[in-house]
C-alpha positions as a Markdown table, in Angstrom:
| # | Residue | x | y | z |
|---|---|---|---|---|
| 1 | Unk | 83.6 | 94.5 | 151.0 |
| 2 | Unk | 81.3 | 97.2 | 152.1 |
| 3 | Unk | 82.4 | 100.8 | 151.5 |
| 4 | Unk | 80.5 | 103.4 | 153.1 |
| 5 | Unk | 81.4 | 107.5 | 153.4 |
| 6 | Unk | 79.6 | 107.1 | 157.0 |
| 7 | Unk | 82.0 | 106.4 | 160.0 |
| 8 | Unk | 79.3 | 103.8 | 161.2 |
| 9 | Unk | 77.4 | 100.9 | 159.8 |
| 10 | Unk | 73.7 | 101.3 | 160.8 |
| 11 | Unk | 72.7 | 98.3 | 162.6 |
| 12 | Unk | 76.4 | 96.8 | 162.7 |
| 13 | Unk | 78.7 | 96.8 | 165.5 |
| 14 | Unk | 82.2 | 97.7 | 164.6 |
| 15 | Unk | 84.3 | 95.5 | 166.6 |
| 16 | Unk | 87.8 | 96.4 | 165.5 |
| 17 | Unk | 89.3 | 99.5 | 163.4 |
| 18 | Unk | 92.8 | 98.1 | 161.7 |
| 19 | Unk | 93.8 | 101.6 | 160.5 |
| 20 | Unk | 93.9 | 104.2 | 157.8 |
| 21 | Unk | 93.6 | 102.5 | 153.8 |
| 22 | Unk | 93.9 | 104.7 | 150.8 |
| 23 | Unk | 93.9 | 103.9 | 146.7 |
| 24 | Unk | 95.4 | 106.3 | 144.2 |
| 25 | Unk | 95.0 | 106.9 | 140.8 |
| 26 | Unk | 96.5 | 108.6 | 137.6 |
| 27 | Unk | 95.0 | 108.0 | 134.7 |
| 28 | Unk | 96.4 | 110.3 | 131.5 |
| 29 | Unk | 93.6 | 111.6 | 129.0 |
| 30 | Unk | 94.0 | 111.4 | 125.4 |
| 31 | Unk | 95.3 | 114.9 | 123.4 |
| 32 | Unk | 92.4 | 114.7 | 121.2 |
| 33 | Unk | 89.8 | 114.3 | 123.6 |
| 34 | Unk | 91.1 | 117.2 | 125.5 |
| 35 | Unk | 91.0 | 119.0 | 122.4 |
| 36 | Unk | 87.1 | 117.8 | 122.0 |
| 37 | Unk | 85.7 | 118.3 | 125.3 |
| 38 | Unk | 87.2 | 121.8 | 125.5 |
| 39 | Unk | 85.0 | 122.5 | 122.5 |
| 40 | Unk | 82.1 | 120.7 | 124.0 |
| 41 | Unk | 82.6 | 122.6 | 127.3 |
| 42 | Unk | 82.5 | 125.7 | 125.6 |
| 43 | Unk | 79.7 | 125.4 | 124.2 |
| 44 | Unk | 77.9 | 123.9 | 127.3 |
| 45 | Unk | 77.4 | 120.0 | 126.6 |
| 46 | Unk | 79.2 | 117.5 | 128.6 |
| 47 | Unk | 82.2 | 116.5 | 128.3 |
| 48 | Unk | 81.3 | 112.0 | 127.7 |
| 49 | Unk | 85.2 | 111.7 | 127.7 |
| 50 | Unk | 86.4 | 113.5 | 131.3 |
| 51 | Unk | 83.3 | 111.5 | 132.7 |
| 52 | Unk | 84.5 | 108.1 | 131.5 |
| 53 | Unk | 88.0 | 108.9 | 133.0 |
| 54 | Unk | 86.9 | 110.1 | 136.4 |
| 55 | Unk | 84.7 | 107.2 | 136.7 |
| 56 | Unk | 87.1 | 105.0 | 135.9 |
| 57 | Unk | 89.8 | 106.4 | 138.0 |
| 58 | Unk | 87.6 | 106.2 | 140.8 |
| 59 | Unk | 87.1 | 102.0 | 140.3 |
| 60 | Unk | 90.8 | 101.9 | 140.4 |
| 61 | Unk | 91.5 | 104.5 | 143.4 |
| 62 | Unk | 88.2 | 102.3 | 145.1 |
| 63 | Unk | 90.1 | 99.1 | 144.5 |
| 64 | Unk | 93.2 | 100.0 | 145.4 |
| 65 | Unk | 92.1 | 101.1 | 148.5 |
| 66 | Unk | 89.5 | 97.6 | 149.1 |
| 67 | Unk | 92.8 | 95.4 | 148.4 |
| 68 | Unk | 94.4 | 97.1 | 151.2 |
| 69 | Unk | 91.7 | 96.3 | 153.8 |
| 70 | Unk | 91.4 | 93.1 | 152.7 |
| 71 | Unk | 95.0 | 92.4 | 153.6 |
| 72 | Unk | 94.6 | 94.1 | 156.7 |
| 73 | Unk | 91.6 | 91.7 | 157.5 |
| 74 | Unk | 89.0 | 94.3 | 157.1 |
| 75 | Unk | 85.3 | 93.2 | 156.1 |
| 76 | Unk | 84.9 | 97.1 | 155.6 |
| 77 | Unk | 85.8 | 100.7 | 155.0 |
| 78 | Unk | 84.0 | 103.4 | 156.8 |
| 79 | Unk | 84.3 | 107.2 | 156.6 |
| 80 | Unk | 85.6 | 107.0 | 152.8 |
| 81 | Unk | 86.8 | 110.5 | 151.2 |
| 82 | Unk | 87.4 | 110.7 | 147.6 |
| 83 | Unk | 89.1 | 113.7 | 146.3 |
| 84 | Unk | 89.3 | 114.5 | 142.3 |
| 85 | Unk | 92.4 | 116.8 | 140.9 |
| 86 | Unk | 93.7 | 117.5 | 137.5 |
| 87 | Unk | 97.6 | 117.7 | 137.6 |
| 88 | Unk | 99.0 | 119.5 | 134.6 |
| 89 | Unk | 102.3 | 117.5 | 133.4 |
| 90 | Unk | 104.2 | 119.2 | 130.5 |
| 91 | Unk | 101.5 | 120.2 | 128.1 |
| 92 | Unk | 98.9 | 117.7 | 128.7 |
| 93 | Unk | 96.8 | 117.0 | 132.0 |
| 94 | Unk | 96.6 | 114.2 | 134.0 |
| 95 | Unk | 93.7 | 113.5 | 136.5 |
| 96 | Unk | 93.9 | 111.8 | 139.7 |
| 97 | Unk | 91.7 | 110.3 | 142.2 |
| 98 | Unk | 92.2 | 109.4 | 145.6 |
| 99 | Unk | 90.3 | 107.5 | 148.0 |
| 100 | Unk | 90.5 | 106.8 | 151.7 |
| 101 | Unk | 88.9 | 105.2 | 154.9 |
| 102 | Unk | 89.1 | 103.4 | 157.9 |
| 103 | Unk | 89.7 | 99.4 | 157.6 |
| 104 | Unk | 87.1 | 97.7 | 159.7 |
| 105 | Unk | 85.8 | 94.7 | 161.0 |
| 106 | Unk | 82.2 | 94.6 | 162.0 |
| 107 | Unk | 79.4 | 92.1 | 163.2 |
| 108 | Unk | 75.8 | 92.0 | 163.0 |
């Protein structure tokens, strides 16, 4: 499946748009590495753990999304936004990623 964050495929013709798709995800991060990275942010290093969890949010909120084109018929998504929040939940934080596009069929 091709996922692109252009609204058109260079050299493609989009031949049918089968509507909005979207993938969302929630992934919890550990107390103690919250605890660690706020130590490594202070001090101006990078935080290895956040990193692993938005990337791997992003894989799921990507294939959520993919899995819904697919059942729509779509041989692409076009126009794909992804948008990163923390949500604090009790006392610990939660991050979330969202990602959505426009199902599409194209030819070459």
């Amino acid at each position: 499946m091709l996922i692109l964050t252009t609204p058109n495929i260079e050299g493609k013709r989009i031949v049918q748009y089968l509507g909005l798709v979207s993938g969302e995800a929630i992934l919890g991060a550990n107390v103690f590495r919250d605890f660690f990275a706020g130590i490594r942010d202070i001090v101006g290093g990078r935080s290895a753990a956040y990193e692993k969890e938005l990337r791997k949010a992003k894989e799921v909120a990507l294939e959520d999304m993919t899995d819904q084109a697919r059942a729509l018929g779509a041989n692409a998504v076009v126009a794909v936004d992804l948008d990163y929040e923390t949500i604090g939940i009790g006392s610990g934080n939660m991050l979330m990623v969202s990602a959505c596009g426009t199902a599409v069929i194209y030819q070459d």
